[in-house]
N, C-alpha and C positions, 0 to 999 in steps of 0.2 A: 464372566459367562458362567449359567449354571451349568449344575453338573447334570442337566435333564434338559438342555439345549439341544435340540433335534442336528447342531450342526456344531458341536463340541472343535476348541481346537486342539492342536496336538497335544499340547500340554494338558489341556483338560481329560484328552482321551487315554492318554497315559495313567492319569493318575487316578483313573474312576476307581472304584468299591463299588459294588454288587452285594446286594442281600441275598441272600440265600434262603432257600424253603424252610429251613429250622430254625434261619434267624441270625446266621453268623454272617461273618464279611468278606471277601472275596476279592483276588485282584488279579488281572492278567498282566504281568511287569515286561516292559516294553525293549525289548534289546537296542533300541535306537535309540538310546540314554544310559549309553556306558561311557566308560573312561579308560577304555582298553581291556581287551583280554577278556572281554563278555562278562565284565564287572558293571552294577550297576553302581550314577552317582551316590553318593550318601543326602544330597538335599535332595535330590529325586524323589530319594526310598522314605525321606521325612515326610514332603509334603503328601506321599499317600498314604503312610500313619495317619498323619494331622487329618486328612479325608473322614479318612474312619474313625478318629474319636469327634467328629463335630458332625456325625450320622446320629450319636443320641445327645448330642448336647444340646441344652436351651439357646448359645449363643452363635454366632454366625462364623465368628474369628479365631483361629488358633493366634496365642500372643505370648504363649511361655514353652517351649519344647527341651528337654532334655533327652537325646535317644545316646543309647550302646551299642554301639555296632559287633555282632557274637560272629561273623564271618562275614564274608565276600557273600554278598549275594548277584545270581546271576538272574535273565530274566524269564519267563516261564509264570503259567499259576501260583499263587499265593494266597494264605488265608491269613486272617487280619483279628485276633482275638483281644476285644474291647472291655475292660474292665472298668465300669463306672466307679466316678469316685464322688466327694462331695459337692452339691452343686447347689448356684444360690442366685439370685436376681444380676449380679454382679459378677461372677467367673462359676466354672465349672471347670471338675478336672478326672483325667481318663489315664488309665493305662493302656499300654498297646503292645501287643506284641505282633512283629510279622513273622512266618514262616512259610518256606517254601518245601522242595520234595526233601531236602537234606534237614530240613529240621528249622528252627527259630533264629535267625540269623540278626534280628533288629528290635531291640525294646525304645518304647519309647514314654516318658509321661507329656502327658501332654492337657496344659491351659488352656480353655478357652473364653474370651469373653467381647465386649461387641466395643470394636474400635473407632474415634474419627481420624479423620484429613487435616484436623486444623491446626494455628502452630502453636508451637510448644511456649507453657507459661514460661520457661525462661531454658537455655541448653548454651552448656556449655564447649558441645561439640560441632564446629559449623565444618560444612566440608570444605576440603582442602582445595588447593589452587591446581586443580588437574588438568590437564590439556584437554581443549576443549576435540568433543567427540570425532568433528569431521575430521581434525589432524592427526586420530590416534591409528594405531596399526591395525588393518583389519586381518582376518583370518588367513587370506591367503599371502601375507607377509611375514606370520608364524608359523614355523617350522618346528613340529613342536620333537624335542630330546627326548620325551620319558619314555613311552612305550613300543613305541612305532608303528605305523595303520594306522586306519581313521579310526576317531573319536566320536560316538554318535552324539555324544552331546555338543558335539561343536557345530553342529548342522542344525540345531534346535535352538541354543542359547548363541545369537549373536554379540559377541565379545569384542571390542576395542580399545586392545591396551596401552596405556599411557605412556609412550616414549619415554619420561621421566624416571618410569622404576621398570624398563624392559631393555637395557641394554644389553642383558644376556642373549637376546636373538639377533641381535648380531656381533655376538661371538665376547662383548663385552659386559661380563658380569659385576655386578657391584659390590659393595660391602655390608650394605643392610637386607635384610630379607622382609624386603616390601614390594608388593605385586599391588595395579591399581589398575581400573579401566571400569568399561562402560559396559553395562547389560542390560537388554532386552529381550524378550522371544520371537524368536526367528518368522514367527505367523503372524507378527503383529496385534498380540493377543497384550492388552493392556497389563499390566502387573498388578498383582493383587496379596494379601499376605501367602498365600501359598506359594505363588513365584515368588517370594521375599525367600521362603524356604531351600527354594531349589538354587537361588544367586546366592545364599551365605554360603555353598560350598562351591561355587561356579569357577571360581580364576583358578589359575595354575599355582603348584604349590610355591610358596614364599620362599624355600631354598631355592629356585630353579632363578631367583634373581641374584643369588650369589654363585651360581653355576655346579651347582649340585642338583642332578636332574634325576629323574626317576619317580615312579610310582610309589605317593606317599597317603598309604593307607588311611581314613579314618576311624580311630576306636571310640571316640567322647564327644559327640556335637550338642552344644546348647546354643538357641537362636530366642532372640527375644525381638518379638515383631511390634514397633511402637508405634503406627499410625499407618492410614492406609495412604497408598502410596498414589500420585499425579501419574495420569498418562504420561508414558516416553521413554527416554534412557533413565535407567537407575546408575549411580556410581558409586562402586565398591572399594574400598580399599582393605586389603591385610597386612598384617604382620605381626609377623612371629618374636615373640619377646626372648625366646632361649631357644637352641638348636643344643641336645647333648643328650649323652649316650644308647643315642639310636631314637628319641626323639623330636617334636616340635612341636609349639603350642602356635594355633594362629589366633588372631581377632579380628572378625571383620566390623565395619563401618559401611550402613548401605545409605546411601541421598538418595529422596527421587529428584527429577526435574526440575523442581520446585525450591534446591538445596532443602530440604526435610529430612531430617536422620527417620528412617523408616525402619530399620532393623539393627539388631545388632548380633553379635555370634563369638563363639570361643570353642575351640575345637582342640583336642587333643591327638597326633598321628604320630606315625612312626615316619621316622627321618630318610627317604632314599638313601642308598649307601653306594 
């Protein structure tokens, strides 16, 4: 759905950019996409970077992001300054910076270039043997440990996690820190790379599957979005290769529908303690 659809959904209304009379970019950030504590997600705050660097780009698709997370950002006005970089038949590339009333809180660079759906000349990564959707946990059977209060992003991104790597919600944690389930958005809004953007930081953190719960910040997200995605549930999986001295590396793995690796992600945070 454009972002000039007279009937925008949630997601898309969240994440618009606004030009402005002298030309800059503009964003109202929606407090109903936090993760506690009047924090905004980190793939939220990406895919509307990714928005405003593909306002002056030739191509359609964000498909290489690298952003820094410089604070906590909450929700409220923001401006969105866009630095073109070199651009060619094939990819273009932009710098982004967001800033709200505190100051610059999110860099980002960011690829663009025009994606297919079709399958891969050959991949070595087919998704995993996940429990299929209707068996998995819905929302009101996660009781979630990190922050306590609602979650606006759990009422936007419908989440069902895979029994398989969720035995810490009920009381039984595991030994690896690997989190997996199924995402879609909550409106029925088909996925496209920009929700690829908002699902690579979507599940709960990978320690909370070894029972170390708590709010675990992101400082470093790079998402590489590799095809566009089938209508339906996308399935995600992460995990984290080292947990140590205060922090955590994850990687995500996105499927659509269709088993299609459609994104992939690596992110650096700091470890709940």
């Amino acid at each position: 759905m454009s972002q000039t659809d007279p009937t925008p959904s949630a997601f898309d209304a969240a994440t618009a950019v606004t030009r402005t009379g002298d030309g800059g970019l503009v964003a109202d950030l929606d407090p109903g996409w936090d993760v506690g504590g009047g924090v905004l997600n980190g793939g939220y705050l990406l895919a509307v970077a990714a928005r405003a660097a593909l306002e002056g780009s030739p191509h359609p698709h964000p498909v290489a992001l690298s952003a820094g997370f410089l604070a906590a950002t909450g929700p409220g006005p923001a401006s969105l300054a866009v630095t073109p970089g070199p651009a060619g038949r094939t990819l273009a590339h932009a710098s982004v910076v967001l800033a709200g009333a505190a100051g610059p809180s999110l860099t980002a660079q960011v690829t663009t270039a025009t994606l297919g759906g079709g399958p891969p000349e050959w991949s070595a990564v087919g998704p995993p043997a996940a429990t299929p959707v209707e068996d998995c946990l819905a929302p009101d059977e996660v009781a979630p440990p990190d922050r306590g209060g609602e979650v606006g992003l759990r009422t936007h991104v419908q989440t069902r996690l895979d029994p398989l790597t969720s035995g810490w919600v009920a009381g039984r944690p595991g030994t690896e820190p690997v989190v997996r389930g199924w995402l879609r958005l909550a409106d029925g809004r088909d996925p496209d790379p920009l929700a690829l953007l908002l699902f690579a930081d979507a599940l709960p953190p990978t320690s909370w599957a070894t029972g170390r719960y708590g709010w675990a910040p992101t400082v470093q997200l790079q998402v590489l979005v590799r095809a566009l995605p089938a209508p339906g549930w996308c399935l995600a999986e992460a995990r984290a290769g080292e947990v140590a001295g205060g922090w955590l590396d994850e990687d995500y793995r996105i499927w659509d529908s269709t088993g299609r690796l459609v994104a992939q992600s690596r992110q650096l945070a700091r470890a709940p303690r």
